[in-house]
Backbone atoms as SQL, in Angstrom:
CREATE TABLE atoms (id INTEGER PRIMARY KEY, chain TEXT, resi INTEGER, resn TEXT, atom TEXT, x REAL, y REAL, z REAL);
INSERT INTO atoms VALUES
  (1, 'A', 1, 'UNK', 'N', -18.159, 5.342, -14.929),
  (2, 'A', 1, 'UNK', 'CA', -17.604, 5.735, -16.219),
  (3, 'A', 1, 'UNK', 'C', -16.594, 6.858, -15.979),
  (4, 'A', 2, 'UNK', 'N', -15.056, 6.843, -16.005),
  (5, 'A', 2, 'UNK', 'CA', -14.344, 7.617, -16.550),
  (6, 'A', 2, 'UNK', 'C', -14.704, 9.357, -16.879),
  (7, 'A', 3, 'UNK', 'N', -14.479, 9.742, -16.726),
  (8, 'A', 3, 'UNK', 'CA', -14.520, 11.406, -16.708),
  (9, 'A', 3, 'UNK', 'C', -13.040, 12.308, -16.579),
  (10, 'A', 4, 'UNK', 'N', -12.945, 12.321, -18.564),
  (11, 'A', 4, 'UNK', 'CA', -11.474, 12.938, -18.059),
  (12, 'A', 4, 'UNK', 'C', -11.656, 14.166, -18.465),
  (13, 'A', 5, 'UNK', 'N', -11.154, 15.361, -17.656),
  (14, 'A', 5, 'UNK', 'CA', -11.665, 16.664, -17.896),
  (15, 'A', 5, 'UNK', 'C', -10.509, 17.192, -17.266),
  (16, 'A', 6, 'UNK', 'N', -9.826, 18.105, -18.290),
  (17, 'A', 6, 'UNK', 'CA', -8.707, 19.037, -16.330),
  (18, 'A', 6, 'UNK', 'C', -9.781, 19.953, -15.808),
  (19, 'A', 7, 'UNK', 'N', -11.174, 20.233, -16.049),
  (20, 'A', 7, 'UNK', 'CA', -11.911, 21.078, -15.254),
  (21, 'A', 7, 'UNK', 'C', -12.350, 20.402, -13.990),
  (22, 'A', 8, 'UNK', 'N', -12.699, 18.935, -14.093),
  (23, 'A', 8, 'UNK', 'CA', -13.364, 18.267, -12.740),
  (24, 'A', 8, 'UNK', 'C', -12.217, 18.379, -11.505),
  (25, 'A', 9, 'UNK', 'N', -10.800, 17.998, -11.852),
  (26, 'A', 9, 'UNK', 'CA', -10.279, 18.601, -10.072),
  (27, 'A', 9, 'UNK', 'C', -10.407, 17.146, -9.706),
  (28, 'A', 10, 'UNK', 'N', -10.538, 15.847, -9.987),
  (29, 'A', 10, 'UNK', 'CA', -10.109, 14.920, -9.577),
  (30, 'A', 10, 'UNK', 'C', -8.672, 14.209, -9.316),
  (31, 'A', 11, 'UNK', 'N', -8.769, 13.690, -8.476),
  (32, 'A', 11, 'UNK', 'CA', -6.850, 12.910, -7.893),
  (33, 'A', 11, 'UNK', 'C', -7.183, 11.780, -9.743),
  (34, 'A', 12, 'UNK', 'N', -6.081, 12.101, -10.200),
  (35, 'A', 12, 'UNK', 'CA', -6.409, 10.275, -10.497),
  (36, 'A', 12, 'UNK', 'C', -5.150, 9.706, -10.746),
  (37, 'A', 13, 'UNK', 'N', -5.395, 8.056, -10.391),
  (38, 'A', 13, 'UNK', 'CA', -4.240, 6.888, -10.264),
  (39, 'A', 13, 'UNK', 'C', -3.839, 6.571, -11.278),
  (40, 'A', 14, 'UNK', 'N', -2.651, 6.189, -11.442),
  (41, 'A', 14, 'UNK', 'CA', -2.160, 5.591, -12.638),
  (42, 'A', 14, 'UNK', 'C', -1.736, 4.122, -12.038),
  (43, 'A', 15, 'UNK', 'N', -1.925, 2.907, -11.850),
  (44, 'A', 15, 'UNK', 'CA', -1.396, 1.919, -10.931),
  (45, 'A', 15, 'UNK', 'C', -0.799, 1.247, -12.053),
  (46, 'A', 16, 'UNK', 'N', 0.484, 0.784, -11.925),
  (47, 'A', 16, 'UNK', 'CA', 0.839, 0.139, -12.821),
  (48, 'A', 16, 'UNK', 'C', 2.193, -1.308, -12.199),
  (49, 'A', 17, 'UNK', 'N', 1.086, -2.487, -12.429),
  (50, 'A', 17, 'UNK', 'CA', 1.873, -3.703, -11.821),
  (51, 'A', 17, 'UNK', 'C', 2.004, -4.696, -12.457),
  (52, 'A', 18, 'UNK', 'N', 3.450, -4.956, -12.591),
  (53, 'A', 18, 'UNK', 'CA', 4.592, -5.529, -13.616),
  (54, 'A', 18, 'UNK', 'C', 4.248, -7.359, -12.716),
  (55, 'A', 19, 'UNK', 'N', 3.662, -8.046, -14.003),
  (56, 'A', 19, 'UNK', 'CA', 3.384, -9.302, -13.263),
  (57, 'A', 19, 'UNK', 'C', 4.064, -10.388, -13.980),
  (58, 'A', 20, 'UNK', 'N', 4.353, -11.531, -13.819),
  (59, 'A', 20, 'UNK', 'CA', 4.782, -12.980, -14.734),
  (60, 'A', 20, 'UNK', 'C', 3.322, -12.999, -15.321),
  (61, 'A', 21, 'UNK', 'N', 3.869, -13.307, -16.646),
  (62, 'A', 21, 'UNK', 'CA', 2.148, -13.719, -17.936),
  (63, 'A', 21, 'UNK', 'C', 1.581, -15.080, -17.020),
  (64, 'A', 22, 'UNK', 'N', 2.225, -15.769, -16.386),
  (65, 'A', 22, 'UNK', 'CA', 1.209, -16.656, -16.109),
  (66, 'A', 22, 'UNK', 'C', 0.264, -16.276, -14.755),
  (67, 'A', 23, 'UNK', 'N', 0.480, -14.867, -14.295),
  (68, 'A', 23, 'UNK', 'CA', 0.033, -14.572, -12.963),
  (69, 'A', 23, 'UNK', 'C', -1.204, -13.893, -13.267),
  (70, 'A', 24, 'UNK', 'N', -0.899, -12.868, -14.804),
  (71, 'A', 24, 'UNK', 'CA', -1.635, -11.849, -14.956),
  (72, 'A', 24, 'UNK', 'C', -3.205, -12.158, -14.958),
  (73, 'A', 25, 'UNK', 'N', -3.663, -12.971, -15.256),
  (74, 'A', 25, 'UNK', 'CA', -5.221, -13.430, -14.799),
  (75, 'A', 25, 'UNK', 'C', -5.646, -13.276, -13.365),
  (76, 'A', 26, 'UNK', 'N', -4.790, -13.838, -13.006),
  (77, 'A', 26, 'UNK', 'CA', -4.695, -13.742, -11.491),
  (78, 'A', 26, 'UNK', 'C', -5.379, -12.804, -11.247),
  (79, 'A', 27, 'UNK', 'N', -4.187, -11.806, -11.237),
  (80, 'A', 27, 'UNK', 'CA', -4.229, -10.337, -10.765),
  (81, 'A', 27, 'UNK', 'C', -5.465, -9.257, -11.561),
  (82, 'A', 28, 'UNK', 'N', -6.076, -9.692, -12.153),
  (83, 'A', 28, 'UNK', 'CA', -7.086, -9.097, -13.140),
  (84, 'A', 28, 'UNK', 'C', -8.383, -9.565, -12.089),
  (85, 'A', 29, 'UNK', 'N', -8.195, -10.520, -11.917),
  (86, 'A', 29, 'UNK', 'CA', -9.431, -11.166, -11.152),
  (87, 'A', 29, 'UNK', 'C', -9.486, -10.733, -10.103),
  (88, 'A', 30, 'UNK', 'N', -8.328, -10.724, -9.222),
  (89, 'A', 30, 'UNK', 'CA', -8.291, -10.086, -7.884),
  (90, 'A', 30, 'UNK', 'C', -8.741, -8.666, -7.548),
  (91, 'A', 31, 'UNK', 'N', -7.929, -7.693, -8.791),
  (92, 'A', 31, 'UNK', 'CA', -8.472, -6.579, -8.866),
  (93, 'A', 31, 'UNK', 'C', -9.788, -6.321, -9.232),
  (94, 'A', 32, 'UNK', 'N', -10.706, -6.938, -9.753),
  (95, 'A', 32, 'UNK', 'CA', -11.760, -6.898, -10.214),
  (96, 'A', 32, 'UNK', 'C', -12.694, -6.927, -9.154),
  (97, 'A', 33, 'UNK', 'N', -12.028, -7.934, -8.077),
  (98, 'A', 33, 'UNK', 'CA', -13.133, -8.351, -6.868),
  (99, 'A', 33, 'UNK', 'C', -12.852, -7.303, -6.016),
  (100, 'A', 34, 'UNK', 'N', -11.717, -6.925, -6.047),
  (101, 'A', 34, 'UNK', 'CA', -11.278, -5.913, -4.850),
  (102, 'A', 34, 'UNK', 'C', -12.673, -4.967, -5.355),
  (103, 'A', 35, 'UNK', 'N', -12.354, -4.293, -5.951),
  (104, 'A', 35, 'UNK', 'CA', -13.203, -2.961, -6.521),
  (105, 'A', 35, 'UNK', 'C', -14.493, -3.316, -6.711),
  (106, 'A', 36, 'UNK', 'N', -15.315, -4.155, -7.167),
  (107, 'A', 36, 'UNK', 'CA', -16.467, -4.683, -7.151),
  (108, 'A', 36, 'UNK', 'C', -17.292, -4.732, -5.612),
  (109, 'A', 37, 'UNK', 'N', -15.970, -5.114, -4.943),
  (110, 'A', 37, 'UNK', 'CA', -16.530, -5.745, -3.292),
  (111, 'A', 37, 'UNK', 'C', -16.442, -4.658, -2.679),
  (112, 'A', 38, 'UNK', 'N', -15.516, -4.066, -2.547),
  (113, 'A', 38, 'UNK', 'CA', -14.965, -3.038, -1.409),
  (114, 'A', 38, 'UNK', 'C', -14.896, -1.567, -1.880),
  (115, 'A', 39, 'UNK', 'N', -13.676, -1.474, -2.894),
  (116, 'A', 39, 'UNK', 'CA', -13.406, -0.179, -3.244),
  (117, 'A', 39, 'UNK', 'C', -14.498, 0.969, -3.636),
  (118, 'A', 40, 'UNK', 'N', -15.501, 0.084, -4.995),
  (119, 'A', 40, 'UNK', 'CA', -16.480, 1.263, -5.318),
  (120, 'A', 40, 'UNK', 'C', -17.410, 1.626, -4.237),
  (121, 'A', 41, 'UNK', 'N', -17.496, 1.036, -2.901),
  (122, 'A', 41, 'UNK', 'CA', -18.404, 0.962, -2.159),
  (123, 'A', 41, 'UNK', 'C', -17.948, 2.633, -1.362),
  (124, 'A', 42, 'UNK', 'N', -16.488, 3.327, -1.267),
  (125, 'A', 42, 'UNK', 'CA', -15.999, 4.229, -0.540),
  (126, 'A', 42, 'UNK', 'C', -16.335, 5.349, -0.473),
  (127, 'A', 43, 'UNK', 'N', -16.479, 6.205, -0.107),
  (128, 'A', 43, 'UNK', 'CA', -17.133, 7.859, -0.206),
  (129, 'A', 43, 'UNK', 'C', -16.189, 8.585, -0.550),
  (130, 'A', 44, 'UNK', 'N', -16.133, 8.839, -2.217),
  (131, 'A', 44, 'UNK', 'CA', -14.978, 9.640, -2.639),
  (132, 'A', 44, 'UNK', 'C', -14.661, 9.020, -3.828),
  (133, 'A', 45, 'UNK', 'N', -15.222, 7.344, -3.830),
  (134, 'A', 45, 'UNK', 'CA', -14.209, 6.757, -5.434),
  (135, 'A', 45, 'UNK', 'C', -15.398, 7.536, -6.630),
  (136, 'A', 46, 'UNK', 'N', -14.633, 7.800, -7.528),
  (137, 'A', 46, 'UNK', 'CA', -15.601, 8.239, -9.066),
  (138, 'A', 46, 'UNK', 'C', -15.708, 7.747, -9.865),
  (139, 'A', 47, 'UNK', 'N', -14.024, 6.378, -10.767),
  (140, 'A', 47, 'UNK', 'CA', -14.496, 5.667, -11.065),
  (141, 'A', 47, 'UNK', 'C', -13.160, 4.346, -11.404),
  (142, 'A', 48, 'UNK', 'N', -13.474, 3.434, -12.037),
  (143, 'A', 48, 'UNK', 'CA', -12.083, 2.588, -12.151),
  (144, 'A', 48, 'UNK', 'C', -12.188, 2.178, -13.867),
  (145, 'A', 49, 'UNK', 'N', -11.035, 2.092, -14.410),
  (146, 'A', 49, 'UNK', 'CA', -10.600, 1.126, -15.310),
  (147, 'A', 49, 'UNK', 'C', -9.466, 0.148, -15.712),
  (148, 'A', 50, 'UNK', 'N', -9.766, -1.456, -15.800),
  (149, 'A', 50, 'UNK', 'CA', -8.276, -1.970, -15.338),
  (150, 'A', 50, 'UNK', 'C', -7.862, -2.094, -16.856),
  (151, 'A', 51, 'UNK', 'N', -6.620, -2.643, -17.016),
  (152, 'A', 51, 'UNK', 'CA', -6.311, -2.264, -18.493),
  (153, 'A', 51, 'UNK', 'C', -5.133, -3.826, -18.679),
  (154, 'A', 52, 'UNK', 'N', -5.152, -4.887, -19.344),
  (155, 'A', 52, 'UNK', 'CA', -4.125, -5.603, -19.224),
  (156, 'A', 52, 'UNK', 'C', -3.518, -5.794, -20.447),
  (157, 'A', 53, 'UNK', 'N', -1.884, -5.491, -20.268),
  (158, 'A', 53, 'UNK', 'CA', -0.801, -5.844, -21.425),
  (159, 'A', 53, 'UNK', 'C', -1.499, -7.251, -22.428),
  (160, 'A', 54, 'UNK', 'N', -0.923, -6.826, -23.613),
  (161, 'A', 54, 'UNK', 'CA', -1.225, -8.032, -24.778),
  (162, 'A', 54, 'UNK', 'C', 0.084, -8.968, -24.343),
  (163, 'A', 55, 'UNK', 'N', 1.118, -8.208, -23.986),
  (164, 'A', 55, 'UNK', 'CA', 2.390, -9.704, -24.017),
  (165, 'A', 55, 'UNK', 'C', 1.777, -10.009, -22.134),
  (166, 'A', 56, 'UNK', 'N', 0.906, -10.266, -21.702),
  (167, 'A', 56, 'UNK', 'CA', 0.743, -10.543, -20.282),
  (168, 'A', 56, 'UNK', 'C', 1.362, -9.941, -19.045),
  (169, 'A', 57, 'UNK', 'N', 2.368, -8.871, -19.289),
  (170, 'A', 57, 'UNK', 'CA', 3.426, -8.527, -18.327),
  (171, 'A', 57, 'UNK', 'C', 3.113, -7.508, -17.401),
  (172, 'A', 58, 'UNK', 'N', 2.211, -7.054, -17.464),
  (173, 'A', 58, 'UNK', 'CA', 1.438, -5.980, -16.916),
  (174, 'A', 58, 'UNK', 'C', -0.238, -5.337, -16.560),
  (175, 'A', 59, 'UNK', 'N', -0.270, -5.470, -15.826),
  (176, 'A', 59, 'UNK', 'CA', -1.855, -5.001, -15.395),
  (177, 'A', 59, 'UNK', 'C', -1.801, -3.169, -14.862),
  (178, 'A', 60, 'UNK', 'N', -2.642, -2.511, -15.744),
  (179, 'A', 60, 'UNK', 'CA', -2.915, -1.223, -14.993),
  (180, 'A', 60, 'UNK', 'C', -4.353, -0.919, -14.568),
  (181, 'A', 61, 'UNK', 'N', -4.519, 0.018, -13.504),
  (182, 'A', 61, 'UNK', 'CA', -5.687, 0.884, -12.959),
  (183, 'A', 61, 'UNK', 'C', -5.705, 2.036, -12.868),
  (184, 'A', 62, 'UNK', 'N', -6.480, 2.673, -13.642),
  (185, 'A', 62, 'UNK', 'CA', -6.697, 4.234, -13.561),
  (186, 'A', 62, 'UNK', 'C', -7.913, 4.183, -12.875),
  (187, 'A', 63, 'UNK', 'N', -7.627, 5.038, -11.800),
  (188, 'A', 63, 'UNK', 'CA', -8.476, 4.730, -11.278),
  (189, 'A', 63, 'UNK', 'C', -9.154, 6.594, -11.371),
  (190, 'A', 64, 'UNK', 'N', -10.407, 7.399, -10.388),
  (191, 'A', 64, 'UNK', 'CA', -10.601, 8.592, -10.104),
  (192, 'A', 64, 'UNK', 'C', -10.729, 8.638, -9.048),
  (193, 'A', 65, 'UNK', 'N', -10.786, 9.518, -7.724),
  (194, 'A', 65, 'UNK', 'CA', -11.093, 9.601, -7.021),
  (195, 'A', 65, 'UNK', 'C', -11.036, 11.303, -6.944),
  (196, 'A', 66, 'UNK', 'N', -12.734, 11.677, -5.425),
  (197, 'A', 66, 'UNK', 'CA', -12.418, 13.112, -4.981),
  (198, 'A', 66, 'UNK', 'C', -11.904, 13.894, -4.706),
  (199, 'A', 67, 'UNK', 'N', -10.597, 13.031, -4.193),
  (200, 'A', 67, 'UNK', 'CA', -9.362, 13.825, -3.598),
  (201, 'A', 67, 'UNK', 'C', -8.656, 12.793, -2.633),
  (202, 'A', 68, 'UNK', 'N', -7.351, 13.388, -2.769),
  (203, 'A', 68, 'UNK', 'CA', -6.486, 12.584, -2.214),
  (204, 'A', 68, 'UNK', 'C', -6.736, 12.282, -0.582),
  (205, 'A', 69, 'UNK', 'N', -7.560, 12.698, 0.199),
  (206, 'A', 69, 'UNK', 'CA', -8.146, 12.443, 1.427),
  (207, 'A', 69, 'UNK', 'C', -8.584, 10.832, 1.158),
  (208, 'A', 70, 'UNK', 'N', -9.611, 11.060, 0.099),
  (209, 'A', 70, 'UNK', 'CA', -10.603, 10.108, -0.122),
  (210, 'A', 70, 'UNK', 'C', -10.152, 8.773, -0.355),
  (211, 'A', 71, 'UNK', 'N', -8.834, 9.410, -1.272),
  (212, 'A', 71, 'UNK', 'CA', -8.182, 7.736, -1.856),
  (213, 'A', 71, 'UNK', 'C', -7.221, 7.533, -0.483),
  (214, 'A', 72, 'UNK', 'N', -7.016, 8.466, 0.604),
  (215, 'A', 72, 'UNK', 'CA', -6.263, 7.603, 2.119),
  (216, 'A', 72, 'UNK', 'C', -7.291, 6.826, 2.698),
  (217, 'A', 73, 'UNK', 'N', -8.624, 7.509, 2.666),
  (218, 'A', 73, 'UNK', 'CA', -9.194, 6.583, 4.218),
  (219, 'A', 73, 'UNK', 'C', -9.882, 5.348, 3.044),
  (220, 'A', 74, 'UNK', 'N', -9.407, 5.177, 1.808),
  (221, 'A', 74, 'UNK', 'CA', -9.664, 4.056, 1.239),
  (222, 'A', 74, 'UNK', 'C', -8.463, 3.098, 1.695),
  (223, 'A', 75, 'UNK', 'N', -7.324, 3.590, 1.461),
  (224, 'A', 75, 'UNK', 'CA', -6.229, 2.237, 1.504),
  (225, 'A', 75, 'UNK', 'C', -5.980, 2.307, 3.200),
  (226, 'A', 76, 'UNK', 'N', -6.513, 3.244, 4.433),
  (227, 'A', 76, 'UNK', 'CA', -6.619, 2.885, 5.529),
  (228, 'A', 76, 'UNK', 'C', -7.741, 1.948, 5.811),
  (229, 'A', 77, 'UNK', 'N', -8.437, 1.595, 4.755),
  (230, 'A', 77, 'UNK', 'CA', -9.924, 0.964, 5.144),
  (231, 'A', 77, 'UNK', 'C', -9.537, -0.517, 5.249),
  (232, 'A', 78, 'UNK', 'N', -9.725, -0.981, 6.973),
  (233, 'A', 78, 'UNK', 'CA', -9.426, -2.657, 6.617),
  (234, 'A', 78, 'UNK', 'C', -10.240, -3.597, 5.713),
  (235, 'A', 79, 'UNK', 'N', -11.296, -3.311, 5.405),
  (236, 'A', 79, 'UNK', 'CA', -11.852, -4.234, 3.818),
  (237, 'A', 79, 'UNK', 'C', -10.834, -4.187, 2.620),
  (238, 'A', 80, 'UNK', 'N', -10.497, -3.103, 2.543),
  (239, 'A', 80, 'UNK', 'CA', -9.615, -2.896, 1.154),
  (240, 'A', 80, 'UNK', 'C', -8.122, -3.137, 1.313),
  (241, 'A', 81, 'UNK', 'N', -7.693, -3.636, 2.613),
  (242, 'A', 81, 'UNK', 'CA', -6.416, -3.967, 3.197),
  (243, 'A', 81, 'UNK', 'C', -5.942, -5.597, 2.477),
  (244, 'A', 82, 'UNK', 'N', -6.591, -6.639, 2.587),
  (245, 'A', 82, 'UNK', 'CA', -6.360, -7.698, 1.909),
  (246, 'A', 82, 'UNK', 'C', -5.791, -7.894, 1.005),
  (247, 'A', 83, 'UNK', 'N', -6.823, -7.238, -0.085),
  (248, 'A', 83, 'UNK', 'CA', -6.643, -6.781, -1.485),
  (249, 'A', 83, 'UNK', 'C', -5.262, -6.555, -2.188),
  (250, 'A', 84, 'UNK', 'N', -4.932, -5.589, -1.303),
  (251, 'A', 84, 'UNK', 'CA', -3.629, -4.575, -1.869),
  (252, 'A', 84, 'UNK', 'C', -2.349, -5.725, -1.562),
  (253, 'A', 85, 'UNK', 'N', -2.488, -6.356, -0.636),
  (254, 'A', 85, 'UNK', 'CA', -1.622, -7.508, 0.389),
  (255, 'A', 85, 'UNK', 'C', -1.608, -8.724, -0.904),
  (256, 'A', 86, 'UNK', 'N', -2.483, -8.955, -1.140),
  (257, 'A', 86, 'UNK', 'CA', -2.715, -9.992, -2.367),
  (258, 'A', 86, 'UNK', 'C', -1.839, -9.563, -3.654),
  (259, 'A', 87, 'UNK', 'N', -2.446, -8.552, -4.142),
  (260, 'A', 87, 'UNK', 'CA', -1.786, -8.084, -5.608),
  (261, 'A', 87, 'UNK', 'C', -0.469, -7.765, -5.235),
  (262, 'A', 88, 'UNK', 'N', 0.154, -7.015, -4.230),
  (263, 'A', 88, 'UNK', 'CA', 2.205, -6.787, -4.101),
  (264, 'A', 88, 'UNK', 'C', 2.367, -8.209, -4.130),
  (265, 'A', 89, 'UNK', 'N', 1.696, -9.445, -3.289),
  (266, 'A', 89, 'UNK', 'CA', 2.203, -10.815, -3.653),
  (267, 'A', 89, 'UNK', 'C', 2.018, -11.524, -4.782),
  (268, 'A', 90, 'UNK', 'N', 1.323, -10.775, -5.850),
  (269, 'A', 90, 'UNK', 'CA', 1.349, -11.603, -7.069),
  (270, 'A', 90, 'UNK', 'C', 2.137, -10.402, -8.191),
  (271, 'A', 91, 'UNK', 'N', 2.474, -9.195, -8.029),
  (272, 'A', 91, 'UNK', 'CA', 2.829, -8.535, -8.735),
  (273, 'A', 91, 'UNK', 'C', 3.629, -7.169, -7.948),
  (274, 'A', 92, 'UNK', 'N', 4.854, -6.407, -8.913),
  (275, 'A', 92, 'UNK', 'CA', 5.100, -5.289, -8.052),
  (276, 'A', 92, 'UNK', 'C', 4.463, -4.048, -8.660),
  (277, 'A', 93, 'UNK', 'N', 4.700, -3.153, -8.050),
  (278, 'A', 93, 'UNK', 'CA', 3.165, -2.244, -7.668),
  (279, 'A', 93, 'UNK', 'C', 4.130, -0.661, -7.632),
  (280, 'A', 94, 'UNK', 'N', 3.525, -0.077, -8.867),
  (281, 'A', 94, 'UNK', 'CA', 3.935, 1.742, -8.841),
  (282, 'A', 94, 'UNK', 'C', 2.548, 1.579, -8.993),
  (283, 'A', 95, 'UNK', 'N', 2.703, 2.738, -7.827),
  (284, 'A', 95, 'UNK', 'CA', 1.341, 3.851, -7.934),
  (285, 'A', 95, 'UNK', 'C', 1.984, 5.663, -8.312),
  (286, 'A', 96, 'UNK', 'N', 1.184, 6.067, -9.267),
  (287, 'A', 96, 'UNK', 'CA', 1.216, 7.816, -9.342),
  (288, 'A', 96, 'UNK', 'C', 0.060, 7.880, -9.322),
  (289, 'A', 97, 'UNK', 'N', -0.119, 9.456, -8.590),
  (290, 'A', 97, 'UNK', 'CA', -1.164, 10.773, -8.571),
  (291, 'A', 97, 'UNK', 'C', -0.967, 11.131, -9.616),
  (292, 'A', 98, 'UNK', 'N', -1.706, 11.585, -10.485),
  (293, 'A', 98, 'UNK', 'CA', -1.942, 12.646, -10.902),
  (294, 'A', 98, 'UNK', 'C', -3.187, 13.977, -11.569),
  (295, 'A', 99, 'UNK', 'N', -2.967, 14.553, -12.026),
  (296, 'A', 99, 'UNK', 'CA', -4.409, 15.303, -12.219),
  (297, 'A', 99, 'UNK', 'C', -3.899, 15.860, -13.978),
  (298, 'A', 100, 'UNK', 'N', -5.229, 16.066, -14.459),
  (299, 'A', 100, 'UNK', 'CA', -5.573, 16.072, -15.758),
  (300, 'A', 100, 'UNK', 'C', -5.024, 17.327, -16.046),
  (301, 'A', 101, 'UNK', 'N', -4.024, 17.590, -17.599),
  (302, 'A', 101, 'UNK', 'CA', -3.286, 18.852, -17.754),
  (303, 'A', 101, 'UNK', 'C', -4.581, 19.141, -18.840),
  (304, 'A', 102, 'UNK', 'N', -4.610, 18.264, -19.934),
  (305, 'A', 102, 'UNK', 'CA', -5.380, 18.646, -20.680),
  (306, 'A', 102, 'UNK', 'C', -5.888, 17.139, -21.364),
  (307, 'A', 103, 'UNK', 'N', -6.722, 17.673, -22.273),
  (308, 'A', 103, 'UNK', 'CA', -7.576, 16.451, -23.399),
  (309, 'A', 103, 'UNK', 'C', -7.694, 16.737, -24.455),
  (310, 'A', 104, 'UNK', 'N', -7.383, 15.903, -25.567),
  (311, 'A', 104, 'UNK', 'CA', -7.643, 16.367, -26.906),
  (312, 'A', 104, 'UNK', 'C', -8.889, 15.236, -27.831),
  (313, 'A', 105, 'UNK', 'N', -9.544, 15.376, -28.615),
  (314, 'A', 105, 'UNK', 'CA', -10.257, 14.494, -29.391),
  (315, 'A', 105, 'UNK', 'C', -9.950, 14.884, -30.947),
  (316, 'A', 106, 'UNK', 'N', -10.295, 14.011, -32.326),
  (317, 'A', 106, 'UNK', 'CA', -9.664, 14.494, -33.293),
  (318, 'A', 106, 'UNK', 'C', -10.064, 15.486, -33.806),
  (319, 'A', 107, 'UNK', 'N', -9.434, 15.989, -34.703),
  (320, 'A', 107, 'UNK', 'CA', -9.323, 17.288, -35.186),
  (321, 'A', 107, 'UNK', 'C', -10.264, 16.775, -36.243),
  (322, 'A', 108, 'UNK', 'N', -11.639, 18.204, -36.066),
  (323, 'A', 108, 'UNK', 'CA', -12.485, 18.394, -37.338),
  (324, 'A', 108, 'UNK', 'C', -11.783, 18.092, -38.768),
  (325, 'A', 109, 'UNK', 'N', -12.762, 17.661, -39.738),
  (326, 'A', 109, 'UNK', 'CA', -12.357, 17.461, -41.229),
  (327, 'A', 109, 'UNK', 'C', -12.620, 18.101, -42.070);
């Protein structure tokens, strides 16, 4: 589960990959197995959520991780090497860092 706080000090991902609507299942599925199989298994991940466009054109992952150490010896990890090889071939691929400035929830009534 997600934990957005600027007090926790987590890396977190913004992945965001621009796909053809007829791919985007695809790539939902793939990502799903990646992280299911491999990724949550790493020492350091905290947590994932994938997120897919209503017009099909896009798949994102926010992902958390401990620190940016944690999220290298993940994408050095040959289990999680496939994965990443798969999704640039079905979609192109921005990744950002970033860390939490702040959070708001609604305003009392």
């Amino acid at each position: 589960m997600p934990t957005i706080s600027k007090d926790n000090k987590f890396l977190t991902l913004i992945n965001v990959f621009t796909v053809e609507p007829t791919k985007q299942q695809e790539l939902v599925a793939l990502l799903i197995h990646a992280t299911e199989s491999s990724v949550r298994h790493v020492t350091g991940f905290i947590s994932a959520s994938l997120h897919r466009s209503l017009d099909g054109t896009r798949v994102v992952m926010y992902a958390q991780w401990r620190s940016v150490e944690d999220y290298q010896a993940m994408r050095n990890n040959p289990s999680a090497s496939p994965y990443m090889q798969q999704a640039v071939a079905l979609a192109q691929f921005e990744l950002g860092m970033y860390e939490v400035v702040e959070t708001f929830s609604p305003a009392a009534t």
